[in-house]
C-alpha positions, 0 to 999 in steps of 0.5 A: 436662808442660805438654802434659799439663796442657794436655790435661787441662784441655782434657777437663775444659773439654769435660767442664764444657761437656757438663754444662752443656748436660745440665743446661740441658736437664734444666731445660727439662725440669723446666719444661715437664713438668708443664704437658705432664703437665696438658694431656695428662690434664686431662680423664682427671683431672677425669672420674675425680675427678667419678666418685670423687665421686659413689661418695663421695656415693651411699655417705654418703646411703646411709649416711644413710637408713640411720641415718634 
């Protein structure tokens, strides 16, 4: 009985340690995402926003000459 609970607790220690460092892991990952995120597409972003601008500010003088 004693050897059973033995290799019990042994498999739920080895089980705990497993998702410990999955967990660790995970935590780095969560951190160091987003600023990858931003560095790989910070110009892709800014470009497309400058281009949405734009449309954004031809359609309202548009619509302003018209009204005028």
């Amino acid at each position: 009985m004693d050897r059973e609970a033995a290799v019990i607790h042994a498999e739920m220690s080895q089980t705990r340690r497993n998702l410990d460092r999955k967990l660790s892991e995970l935590e780095v990952r969560a951190r160091t995402a987003p600023r990858e995120y931003v560095d790989r597409h910070f110009l892709l972003d800014r470009t497309i926003g400058t281009v949405l601008t734009l449309i954004g500010m031809r359609m309202a003088w548009r619509g302003y000459r018209r009204r005028v």
